[in-house]
C-alpha positions in Angstrom: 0.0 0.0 0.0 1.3 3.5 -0.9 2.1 6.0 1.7 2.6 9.7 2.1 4.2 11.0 4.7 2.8 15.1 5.4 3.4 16.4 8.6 0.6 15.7 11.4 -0.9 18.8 11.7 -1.4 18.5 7.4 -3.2 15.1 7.9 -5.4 16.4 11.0 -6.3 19.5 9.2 -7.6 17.5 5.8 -9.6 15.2 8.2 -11.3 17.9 10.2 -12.1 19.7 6.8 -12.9 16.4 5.1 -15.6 16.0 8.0 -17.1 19.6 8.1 -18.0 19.2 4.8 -20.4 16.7 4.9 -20.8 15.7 1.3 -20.1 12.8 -0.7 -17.2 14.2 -2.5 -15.5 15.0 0.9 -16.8 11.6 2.0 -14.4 10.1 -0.6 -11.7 12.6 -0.6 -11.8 11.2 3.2 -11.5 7.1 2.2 -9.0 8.0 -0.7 -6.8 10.2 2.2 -7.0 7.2 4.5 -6.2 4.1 2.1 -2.9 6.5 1.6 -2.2 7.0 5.3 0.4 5.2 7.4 -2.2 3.6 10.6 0.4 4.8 12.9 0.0 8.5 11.4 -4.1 8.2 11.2 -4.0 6.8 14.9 -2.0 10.0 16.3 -4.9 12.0 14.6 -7.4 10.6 15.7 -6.0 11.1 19.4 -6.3 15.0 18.8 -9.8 14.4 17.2 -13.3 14.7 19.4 -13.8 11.2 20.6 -17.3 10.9 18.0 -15.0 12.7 14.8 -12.6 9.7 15.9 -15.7 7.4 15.4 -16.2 8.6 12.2 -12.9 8.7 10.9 -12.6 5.0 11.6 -15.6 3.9 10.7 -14.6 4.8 7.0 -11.4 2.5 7.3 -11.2 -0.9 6.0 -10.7 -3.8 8.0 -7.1 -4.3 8.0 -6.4 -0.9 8.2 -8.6 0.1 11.5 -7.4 -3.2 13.3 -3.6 -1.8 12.9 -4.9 1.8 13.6 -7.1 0.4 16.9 -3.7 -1.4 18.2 -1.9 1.9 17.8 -4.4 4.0 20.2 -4.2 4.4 23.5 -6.6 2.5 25.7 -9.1 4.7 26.9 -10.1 5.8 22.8 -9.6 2.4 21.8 -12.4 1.4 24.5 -14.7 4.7 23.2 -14.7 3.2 19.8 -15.5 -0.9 20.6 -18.3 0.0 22.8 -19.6 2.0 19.6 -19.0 -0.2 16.2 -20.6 -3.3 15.5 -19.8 -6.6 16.9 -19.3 -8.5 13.8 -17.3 -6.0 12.5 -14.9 -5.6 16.4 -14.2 -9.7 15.7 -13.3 -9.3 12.5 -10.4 -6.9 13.5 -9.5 -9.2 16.3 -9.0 -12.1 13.7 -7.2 -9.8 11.6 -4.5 -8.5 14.2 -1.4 -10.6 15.6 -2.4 -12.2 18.9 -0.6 -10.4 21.4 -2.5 -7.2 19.5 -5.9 -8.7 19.7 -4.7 -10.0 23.9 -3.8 -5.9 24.1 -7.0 -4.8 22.8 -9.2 -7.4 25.0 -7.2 -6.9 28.0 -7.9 -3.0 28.1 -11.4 -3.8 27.5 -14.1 -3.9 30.2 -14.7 -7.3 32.0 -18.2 -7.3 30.3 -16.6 -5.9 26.8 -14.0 -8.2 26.9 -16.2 -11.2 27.6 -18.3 -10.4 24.8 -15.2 -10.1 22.5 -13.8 -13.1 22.9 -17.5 -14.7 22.3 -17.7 -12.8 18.9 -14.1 -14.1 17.8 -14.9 -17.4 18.5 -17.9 -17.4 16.1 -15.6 -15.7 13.8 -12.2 -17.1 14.6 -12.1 -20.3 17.0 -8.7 -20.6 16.9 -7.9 -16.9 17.1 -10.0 -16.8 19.9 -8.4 -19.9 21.6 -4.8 -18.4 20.9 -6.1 -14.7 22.7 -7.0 -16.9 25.2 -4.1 -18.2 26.1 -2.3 -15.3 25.7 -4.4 -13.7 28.7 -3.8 -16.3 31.0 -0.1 -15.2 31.6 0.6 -12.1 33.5 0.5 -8.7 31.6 4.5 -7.2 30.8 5.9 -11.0 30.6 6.2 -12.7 27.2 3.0 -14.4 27.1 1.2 -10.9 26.7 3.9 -10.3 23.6 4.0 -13.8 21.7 2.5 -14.2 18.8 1.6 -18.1 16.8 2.0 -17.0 13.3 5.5 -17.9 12.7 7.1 -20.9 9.9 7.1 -23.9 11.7 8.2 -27.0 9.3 9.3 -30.7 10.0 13.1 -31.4 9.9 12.7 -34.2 6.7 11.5 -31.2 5.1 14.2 -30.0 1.9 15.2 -26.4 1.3 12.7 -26.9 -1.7 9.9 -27.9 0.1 10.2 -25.3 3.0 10.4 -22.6 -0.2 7.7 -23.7 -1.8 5.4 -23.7 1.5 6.5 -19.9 2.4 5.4 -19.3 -1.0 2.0 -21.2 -0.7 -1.5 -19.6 0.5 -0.8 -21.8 3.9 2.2 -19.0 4.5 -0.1 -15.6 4.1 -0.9 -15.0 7.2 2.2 -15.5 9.0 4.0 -12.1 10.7 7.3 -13.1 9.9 9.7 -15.0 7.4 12.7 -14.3 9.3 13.2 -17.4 10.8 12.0 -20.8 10.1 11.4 -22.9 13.3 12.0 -26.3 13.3 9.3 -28.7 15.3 9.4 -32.7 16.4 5.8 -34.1 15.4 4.7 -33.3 19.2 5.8 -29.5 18.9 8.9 -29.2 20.5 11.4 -27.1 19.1 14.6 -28.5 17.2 16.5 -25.5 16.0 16.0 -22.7 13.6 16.9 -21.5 10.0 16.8 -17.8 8.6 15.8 -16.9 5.3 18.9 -16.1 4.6 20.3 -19.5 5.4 17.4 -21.2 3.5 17.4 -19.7 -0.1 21.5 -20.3 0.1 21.2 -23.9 1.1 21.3 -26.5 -1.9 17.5 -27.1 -3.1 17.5 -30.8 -2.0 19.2 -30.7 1.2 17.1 -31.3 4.4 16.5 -28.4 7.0 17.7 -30.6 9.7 20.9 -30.3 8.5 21.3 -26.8 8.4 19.1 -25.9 11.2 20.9 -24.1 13.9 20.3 -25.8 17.3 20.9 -24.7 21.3 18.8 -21.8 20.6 18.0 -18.9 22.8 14.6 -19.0 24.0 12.2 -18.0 26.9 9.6 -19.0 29.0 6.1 -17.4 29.0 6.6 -16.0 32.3 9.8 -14.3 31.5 9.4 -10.6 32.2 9.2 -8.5 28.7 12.8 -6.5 30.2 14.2 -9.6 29.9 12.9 -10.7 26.7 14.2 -6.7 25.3 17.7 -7.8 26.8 18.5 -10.9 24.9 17.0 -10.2 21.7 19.9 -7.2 21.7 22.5 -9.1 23.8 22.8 -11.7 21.0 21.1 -9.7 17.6 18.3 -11.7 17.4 15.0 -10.8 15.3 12.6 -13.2 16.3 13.2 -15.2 19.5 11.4 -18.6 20.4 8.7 -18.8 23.8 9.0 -22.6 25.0 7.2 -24.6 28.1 9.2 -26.7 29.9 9.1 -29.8 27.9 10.2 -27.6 25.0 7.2 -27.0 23.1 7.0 -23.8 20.6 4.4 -21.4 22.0 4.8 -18.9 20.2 7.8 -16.4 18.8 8.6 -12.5 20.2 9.5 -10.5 17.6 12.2 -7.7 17.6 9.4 -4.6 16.4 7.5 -5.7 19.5 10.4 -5.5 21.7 11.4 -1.8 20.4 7.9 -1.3 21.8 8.6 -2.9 25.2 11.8 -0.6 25.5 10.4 2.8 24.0 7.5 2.0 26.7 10.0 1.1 30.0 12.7 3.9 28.9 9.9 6.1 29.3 8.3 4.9 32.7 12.1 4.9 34.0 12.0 8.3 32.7 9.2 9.6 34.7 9.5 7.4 37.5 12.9 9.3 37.8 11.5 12.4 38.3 8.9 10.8 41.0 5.9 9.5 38.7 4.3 7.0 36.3 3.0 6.7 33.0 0.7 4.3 33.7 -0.5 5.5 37.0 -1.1 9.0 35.1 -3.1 7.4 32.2 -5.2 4.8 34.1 -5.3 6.9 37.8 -7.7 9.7 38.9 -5.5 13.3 39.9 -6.3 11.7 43.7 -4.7 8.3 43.2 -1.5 10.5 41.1 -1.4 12.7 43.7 -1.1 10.2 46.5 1.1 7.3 44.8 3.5 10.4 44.0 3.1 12.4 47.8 5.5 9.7 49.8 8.6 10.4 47.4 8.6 14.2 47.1 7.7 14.2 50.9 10.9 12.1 51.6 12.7 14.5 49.2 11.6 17.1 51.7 12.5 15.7 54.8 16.5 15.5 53.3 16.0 18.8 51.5 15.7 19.8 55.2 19.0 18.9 56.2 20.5 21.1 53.9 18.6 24.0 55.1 19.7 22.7 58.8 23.2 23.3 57.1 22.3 26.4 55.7 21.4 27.7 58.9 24.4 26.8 60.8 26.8 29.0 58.6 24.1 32.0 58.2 26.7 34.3 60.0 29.1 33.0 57.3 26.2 33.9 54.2 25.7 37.4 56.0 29.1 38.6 55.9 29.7 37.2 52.4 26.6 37.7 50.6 27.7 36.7 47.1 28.2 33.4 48.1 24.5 32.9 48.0 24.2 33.7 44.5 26.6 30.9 43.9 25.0 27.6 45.4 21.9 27.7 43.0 24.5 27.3 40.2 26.4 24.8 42.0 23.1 22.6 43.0 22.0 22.5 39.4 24.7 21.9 37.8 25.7 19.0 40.5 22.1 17.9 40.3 21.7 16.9 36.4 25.1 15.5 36.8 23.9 12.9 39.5 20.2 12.0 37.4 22.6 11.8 34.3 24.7 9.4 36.2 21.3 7.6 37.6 19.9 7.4 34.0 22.8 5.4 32.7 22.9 3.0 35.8 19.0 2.1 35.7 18.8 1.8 31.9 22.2 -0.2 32.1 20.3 -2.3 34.9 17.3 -2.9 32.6 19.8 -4.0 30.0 22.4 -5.8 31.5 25.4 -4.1 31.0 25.3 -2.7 34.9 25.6 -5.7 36.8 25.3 -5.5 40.6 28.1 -8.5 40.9 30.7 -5.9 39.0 29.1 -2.7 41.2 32.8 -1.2 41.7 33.8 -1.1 38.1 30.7 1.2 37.2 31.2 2.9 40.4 34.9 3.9 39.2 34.2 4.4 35.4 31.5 7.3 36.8 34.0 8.5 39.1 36.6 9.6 36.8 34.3 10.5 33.8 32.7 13.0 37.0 36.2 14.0 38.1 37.1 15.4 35.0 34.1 17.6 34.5 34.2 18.8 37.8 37.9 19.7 37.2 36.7 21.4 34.2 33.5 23.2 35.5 35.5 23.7 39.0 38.0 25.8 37.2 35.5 27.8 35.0 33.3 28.6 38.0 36.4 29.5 40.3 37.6 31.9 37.6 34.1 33.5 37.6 34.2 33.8 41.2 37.3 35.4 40.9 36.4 37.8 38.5 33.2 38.6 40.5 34.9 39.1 43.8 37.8 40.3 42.8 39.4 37.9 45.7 41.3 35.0 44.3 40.6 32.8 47.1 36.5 33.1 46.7 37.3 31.6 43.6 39.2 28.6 45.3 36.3 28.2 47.4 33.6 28.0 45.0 35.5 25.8 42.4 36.5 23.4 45.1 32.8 23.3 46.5 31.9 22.9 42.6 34.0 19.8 42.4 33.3 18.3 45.1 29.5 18.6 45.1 29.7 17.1 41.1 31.6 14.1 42.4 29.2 13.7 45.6 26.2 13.4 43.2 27.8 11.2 40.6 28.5 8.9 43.2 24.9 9.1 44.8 24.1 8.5 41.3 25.3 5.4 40.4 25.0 4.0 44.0 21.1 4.8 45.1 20.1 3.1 41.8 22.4 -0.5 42.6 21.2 -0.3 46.5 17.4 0.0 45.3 17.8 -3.1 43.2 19.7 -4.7 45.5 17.0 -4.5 48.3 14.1 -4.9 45.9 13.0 -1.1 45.1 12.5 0.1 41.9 15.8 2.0 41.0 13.7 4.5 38.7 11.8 5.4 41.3 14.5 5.8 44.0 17.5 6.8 41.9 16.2 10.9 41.2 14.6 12.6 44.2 17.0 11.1 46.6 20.3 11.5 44.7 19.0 15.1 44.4 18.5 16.0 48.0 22.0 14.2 49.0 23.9 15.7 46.6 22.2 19.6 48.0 23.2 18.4 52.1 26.9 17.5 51.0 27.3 19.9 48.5 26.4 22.9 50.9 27.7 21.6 53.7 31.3 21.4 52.3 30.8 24.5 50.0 29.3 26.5 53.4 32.4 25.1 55.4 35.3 25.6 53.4 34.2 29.3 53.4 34.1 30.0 57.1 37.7 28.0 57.1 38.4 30.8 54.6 36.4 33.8 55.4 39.1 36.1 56.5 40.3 35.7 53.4 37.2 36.7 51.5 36.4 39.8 52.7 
């Protein structure tokens, strides 16, 4: 299918004026913008649509089309719209998208919605319905939710040929992906694998079996989707194998889903950092937000107030040399994005497995000295300001020492708080930002604060 690519705004401006119109020209200017349309592009309009101009829009899509555009919206439109279009027509998309997309689409519908989708798809689909089923019997995030069972499977007596001539066949259509070949005993467990690659070089009359490459790497349907994300890109894979313990093939994760998986935690590490969560903010009234986000900024607070404690115990110190205060803002933010830049690496390093808690002293060290050298550097540039500013060489001592040393306090609280909340079971995201931000403002001040009243006859 063609595609154009305009800009969003372009595409949500033709569909509003495509649906003011009201006439049948508009109606199939509307179906001839649509068949063009990307369903990633028409579902990020339909977001910024009116949830009934959404309706409308996809009500004029055909089938294939609105099943890939209903996987791409987020839950609470995606539930607006089944509760609104037929029920024939709500299975029909169902059968039509991969299984983890239809488990996705049922699981964020109501219990009474979902109920009554999975009846309609078993009319429609028995064995798509069966396979939806399954997938919603394992917990959500794990590789259950993500497996889908349209993957080449093929007997090992099968020749390069043979296997050819079947991904060619009708039998092959509706399979999501050629990549790989799976190999499969007569009760379903898994042998090895072949790529396409491997297959179309192999000679035509040479069995699978023999150029089938075995001691795969595979996981169970329980394994959490983090997991799955890491060892598809520890070992380059594009499809990997979901087995039960006696081996059989449940199904196969591929790696577009897994992009999703780690677009989708990056960003919930990303707000979780600053003290929230996506899916709390989606799913949560402001109240339940509000409350699950309270305990963290109120802990914040409670450390924050140790640093004002400090703050107060050199106040004779800040009278006499005012211009210090206009330096520790400076010095707290700068220190501060150094220690969440230093917490980012470590929790998306610990979601990927190149932090390890077993080699905790190597990261610690490698942040270390990559923070040592730009606190040397922004030490020196800040001194020199200070300097400048004053006009008393050893102010600027002061505040590029208190620079440097509040820089290498937070890197350090940033790479540690993230490894001490996995070690005891937190959620490093969670832990890693407000507290690493608050630790670095009670050192930082308290050695900035008392290396000036060592120093204050000199600064005046």
């Amino acid at each position: 299918m063609p595609m154009s690519v305009p800009t969003q705004d372009s595409l949500l401006e033709r569909l509003r004026s495509a649906l003011e119109a009201a006439t049948n020209d508009a109606h199939v200017s509307l179906q001839r913008l649509l068949a063009d349309e990307h369903p990633a592009d028409i579902a990020a309009a339909l977001r910024e649509l009116d949830p009934d101009e959404a309706l409308s829009i996809f009500g004029r899509l055909d089938n294939r089309s609105a099943a890939e555009v209903l996987d791409e919206l987020d839950p609470e439109l995606a539930g607006y719209i089944l509760e609104r279009i037929p029920a024939v027509r709500t299975a029909k998309l169902l059968g039509t998208l991969p299984v983890d997309d239809a488990a996705e689409v049922v699981s964020e519908a109501t219990a009474d919605r979902a109920t009554q989708l999975l009846a309609d798809l078993e009319q429609h689909a028995p064995d798509e319905a069966e396979a939806v089923r399954l997938a919603l019997t394992y917990p959500e995030r794990t590789a259950g939710r993500l497996m889908t069972d349209k993957y080449a499977a093929v007997k090992p007596s099968l020749t390069a040929a043979e296997v050819l001539a079947y991904l060619r066949s009708a039998d092959a259509a509706p399979l999501e992906t050629f990549n790989d070949i799976f190999v499969l005993d007569a009760d379903g467990v898994l042998l090895g694998v072949c790529s396409i690659r491997e297959l179309v070089t192999a000679p035509a009359g040479e069995t699978i079996a023999t150029f089938m490459t075995q001691g795969l790497v595979s996981v169970a349907p329980e394994t959490d989707q983090e997991e799955v994300a890491r060892r598809i890109s520890l070992y380059d894979l594009l499809t990997i194998p979901v087995i039960d313990e006696p081996g059989h093939l449940l199904g196969i994760i591929t790696v577009d889903d897994v992009l999703d998986v780690l677009i989708e935690e990056f960003t919930e590490d990303y707000l979780r950092m600053a003290g929230t969560d996506a899916e709390e903010m989606d799913q949560r009234t402001a109240v339940q937000v509000a409350r699950l986000r309270l305990p963290w900024l109120l802990g914040t607070m409670g450390i924050e107030l140790g640093a004002g404690l400090v703050i107060a115990n050199f106040n004779e110190v800040l009278q006499r040399v005012i211009l210090l205060a206009s330096f520790m803002p400076v010095i707290s933010a700068v220190s501060g994005n150094v220690g969440l830049q230093a917490a980012a690496i470590v929790v998306r390093g610990l979601d990927t497995g190149h932090v390890s808690l077993s080699r905790w002293s190597r990261q610690v060290s490698k942040e270390l000295t990559t923070t040592l050298l730009m606190a040397l550097a922004c030490g020196i540039v800040l001194g020199t300001v200070g300097v400048i500013w004053s006009r008393h060489p050893t102010f600027g001592i002061v505040i590029g020492v208190a620079m440097t040393c509040s820089m290498l306090t937070a890197g350090l609280m940033g790479t540690l708080i993230p490894m001490f909340s996995k070690r005891f079971g937190f959620d490093p995201a969670t832990t890693a930002g407000p507290f690493e931000t608050a630790f670095q403002d009670v050192i930082g001040f308290a050695v900035f604060l008392w290396l000036a009243s060592l120093l204050e006859h000199w600064l005046v």
